[in-house]
DRENDO-1510 file (C-alpha; in Angstrom, 1 decimal, always signed):
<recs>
REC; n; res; u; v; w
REC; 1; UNK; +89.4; +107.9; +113.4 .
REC; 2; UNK; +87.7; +107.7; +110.1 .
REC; 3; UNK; +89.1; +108.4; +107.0 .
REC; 4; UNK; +87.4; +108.3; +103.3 .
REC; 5; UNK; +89.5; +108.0; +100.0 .
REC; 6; UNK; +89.4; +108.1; +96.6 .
REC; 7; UNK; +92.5; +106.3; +95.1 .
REC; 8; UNK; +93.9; +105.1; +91.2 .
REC; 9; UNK; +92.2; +102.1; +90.3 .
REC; 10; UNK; +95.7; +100.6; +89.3 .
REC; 11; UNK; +97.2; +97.7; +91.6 .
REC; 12; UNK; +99.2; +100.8; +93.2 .
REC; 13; UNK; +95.8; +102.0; +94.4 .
REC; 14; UNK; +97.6; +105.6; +95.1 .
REC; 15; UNK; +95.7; +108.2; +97.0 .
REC; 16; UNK; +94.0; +111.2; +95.1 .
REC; 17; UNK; +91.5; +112.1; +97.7 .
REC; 18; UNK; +91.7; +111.9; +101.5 .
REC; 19; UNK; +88.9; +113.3; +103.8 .
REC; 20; UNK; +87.2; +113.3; +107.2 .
REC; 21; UNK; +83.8; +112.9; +106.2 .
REC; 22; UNK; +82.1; +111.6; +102.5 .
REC; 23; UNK; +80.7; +114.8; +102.5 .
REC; 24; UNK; +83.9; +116.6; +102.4 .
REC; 25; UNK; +85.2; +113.7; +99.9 .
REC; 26; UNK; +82.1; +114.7; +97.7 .
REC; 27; UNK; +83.0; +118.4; +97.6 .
REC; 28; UNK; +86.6; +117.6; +96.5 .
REC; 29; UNK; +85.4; +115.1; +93.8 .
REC; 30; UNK; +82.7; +117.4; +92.7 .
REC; 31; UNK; +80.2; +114.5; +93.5 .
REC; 32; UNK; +77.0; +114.3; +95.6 .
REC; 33; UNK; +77.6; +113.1; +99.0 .
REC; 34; UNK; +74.9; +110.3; +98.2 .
REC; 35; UNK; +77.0; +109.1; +95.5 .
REC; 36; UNK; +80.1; +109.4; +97.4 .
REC; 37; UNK; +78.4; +107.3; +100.4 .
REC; 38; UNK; +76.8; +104.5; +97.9 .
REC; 39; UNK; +80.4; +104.0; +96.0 .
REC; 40; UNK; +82.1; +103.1; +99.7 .
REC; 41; UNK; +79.4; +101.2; +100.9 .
REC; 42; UNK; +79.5; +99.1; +98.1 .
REC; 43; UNK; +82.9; +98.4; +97.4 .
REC; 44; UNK; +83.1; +100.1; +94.4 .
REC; 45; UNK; +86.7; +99.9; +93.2 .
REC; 46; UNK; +88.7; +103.3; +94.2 .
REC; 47; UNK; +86.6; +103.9; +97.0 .
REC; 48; UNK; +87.4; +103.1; +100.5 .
REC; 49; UNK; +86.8; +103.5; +104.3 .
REC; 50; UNK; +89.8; +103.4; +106.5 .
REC; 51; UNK; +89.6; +103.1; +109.9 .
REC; 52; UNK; +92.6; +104.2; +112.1 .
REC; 53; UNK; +92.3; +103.3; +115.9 .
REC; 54; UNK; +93.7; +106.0; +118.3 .
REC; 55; UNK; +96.9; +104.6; +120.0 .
REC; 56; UNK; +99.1; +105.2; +122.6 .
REC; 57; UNK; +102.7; +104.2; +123.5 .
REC; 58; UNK; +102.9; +101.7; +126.1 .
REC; 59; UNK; +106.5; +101.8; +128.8 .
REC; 60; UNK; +108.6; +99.8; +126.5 .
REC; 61; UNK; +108.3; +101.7; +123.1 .
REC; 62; UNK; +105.4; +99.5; +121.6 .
REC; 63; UNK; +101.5; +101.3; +121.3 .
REC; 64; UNK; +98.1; +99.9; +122.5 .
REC; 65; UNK; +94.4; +100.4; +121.5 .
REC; 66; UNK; +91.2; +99.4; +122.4 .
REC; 67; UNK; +89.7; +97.5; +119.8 .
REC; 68; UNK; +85.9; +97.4; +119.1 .
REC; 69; UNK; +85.4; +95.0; +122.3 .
REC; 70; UNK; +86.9; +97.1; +124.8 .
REC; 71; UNK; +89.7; +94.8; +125.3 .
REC; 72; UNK; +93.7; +96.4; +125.0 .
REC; 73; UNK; +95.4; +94.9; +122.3 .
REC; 74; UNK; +99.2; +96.2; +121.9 .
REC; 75; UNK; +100.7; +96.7; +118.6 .
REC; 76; UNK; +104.4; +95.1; +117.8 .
REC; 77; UNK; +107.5; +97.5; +117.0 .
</recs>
């Protein structure tokens, strides 16, 4: 899962935005989905990418995902 956010600029770097798609964060900003795009792509400060593998719980309590190798790695509780 993908996630795109717009967030303070302040060392707290608090969420004000939170979408599925930059086109979706563009529409909330009131922003072209170009702009959107270009500020995450280049790291432009408040702007950010967050990618959220999809676990699942494993027999004793912990969760696993695949990560971008294929290979199971299990998360520690």
């Amino acid at each position: 899962m993908k996630l795109y956010m717009k967030c303070t600029t302040d060392s707290l770097e608090l969420p004000l935005a939170v979408a599925d798609s930059t086109r979706e964060l563009a529409e909330m900003l009131h922003m072209t989905n170009g702009s959107v795009a270009s500020a995450i792509s280049r790291g432009v400060c408040g702007y950010h990418k967050v990618i959220i593998p999809d676990c699942w719980p494993n027999d004793d309590g912990g969760l696993w995902y695949y990560d971008e190798h294929g290979k199971a790695v299990t998360l520690e509780a």
